[in-house]
C-alpha positions as CSV (number, residue, x, y, z in Angstrom):
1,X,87.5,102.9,83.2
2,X,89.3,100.0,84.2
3,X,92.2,99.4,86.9
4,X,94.8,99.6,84.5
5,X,93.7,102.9,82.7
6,X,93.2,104.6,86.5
7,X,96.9,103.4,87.5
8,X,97.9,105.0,84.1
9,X,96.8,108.6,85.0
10,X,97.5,108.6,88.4
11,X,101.3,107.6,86.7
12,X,101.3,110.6,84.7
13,X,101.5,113.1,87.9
14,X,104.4,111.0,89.5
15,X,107.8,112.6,89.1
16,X,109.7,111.8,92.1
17,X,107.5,111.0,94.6
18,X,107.4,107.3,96.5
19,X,104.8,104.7,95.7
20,X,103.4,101.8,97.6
21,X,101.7,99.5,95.7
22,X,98.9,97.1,96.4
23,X,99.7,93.4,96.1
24,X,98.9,91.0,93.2
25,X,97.7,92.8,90.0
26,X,97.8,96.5,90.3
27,X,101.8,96.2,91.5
28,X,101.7,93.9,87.9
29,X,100.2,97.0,86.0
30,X,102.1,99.2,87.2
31,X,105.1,97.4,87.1
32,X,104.0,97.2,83.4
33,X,103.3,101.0,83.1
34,X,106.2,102.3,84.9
35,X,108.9,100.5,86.6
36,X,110.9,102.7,88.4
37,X,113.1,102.0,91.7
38,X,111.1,104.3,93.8
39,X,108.2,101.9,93.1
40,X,107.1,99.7,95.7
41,X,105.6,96.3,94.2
42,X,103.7,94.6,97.4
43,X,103.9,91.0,96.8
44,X,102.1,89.9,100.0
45,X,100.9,91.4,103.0
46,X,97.0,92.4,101.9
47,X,96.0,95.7,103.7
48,X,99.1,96.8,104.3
49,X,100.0,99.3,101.3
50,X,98.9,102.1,103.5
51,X,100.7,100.8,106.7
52,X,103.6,100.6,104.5
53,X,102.7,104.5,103.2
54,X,102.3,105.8,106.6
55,X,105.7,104.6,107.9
56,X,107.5,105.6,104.8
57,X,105.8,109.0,105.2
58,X,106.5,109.7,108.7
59,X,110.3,108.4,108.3
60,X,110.7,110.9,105.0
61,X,109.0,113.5,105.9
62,X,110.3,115.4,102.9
63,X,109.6,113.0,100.5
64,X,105.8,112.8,98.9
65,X,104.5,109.4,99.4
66,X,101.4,107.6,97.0
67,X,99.4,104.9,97.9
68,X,97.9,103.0,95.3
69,X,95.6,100.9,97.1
70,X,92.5,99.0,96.5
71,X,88.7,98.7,97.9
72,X,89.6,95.0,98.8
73,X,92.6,95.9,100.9
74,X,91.2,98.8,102.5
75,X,88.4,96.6,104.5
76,X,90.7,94.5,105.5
77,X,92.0,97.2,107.0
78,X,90.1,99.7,108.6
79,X,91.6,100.8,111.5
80,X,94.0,102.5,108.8
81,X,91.8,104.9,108.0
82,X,92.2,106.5,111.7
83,X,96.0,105.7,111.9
84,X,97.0,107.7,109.1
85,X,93.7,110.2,109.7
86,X,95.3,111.1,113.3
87,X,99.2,110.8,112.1
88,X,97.8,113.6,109.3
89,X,101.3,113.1,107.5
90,X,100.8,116.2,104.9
91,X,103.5,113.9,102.4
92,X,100.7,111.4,101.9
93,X,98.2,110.6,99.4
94,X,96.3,107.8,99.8
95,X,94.7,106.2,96.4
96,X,92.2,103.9,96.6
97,X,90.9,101.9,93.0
98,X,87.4,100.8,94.5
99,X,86.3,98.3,92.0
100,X,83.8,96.8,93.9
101,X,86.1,93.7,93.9
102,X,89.1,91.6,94.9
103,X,90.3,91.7,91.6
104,X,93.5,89.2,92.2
105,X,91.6,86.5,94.0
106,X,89.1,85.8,91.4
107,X,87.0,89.1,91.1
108,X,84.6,88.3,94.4
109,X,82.6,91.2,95.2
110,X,83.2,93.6,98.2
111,X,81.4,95.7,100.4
112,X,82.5,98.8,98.9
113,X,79.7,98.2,96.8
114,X,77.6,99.0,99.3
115,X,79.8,101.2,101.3
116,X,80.8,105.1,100.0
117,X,84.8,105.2,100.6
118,X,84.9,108.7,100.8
119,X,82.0,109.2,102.8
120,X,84.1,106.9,105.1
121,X,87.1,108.4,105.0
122,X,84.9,111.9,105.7
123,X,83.7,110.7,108.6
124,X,86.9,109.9,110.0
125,X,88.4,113.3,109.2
126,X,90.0,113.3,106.3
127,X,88.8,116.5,104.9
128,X,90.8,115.7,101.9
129,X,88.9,113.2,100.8
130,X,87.2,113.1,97.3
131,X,87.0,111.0,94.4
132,X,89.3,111.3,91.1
133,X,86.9,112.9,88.9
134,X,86.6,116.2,91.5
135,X,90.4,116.8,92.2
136,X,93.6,118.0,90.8
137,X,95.7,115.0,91.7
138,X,99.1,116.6,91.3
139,X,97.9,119.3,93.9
140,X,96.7,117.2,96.5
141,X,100.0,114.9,96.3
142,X,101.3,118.7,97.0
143,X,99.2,119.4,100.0
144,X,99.5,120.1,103.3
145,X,97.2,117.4,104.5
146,X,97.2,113.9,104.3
147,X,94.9,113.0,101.2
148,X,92.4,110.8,100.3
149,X,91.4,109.7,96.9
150,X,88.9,107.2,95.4
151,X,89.0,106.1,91.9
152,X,86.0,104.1,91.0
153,X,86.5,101.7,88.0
154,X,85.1,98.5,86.7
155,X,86.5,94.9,87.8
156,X,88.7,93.4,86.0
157,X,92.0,92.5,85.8
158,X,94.7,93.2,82.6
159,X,97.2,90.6,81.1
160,X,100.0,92.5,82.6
161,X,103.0,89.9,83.4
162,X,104.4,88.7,86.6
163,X,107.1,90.8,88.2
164,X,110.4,89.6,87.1
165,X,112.1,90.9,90.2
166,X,112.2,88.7,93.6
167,X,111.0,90.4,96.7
168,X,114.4,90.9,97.9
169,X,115.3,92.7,94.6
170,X,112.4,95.1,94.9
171,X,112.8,95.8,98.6
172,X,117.1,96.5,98.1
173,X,116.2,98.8,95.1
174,X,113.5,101.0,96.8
175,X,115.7,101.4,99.6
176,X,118.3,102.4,97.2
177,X,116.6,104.9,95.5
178,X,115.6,106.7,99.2
């Protein structure tokens, strides 16, 4: 499965839930796949999706929040994983597209080839941790424990276009729409 397809389904359980998504070209894809206001198109800040997620969560409680994150951004960083283990926001899910590679830089290999996500994510606490193949997605967006999800795909990026909207743009229309 590629990137692309994997940010497809996880699309097709979103009704009106927030999502934060990773810079470069899986905001592009799903930018291409669904543009909505209550997306979230990172254009910079690598490793921050789920800094981004936590804060949204703990400020809108009642509002589910989704992550779309990659393998390459998650190593850079970390100590993420235990912020958002101990903040335990149940209104998060946390998606992580582990393709073994930082897709928008040029496709250079990552650790996560190396290193199990989940089993990391276990070991931390998440007890909702599992990959995409062994879960329900819509239910565990519905939980009542911060989640964590891997989805393992190949590299490889799509020929999805630019983002036609400047960071100001995307940043006044998400607020909008919350």
């Amino acid at each position: 499965m590629a990137r692309y397809q994997a940010i497809y389904e996880i699309m097709e359980y979103i009704d009106e839930e927030l999502v934060i998504c990773n810079i470069g070209f899986p905001s592009r894809e799903l930018y291409e796949i669904n543009d909505r206001s209550k997306n979230f198109y990172m254009i910079g800040s690598m490793g921050l999706a789920s800094s981004i997620g936590l804060g949204l969560a703990l400020a809108k409680p009642y509002e589910d929040v989704v992550v779309i994150d990659g393998d390459g951004s998650l190593l850079m960083n970390m100590g993420s994983l235990v912020t958002v283990f101990a903040n335990n926001p149940s209104n998060l899910t946390w998606i992580v597209i582990d393709n073994g590679a930082y897709g928008s830089t040029g496709n250079q290999d990552t650790y996560a080839q190396v290193v199990d996500l989940v089993d990391v994510a276990r070991g931390v606490g998440f007890e909702n941790s599992y990959y995409s193949n062994d879960v329900n997605l819509k239910e565990f967006i519905k939980s009542d424990d911060a989640s964590f999800i891997v989805y393992r795909t190949e590299a490889g990026n799509s020929d999805a276009p630019i983002i036609d909207l400047d960071p100001i743009t995307i940043k006044e229309r998400f607020m909008k729409s919350i």
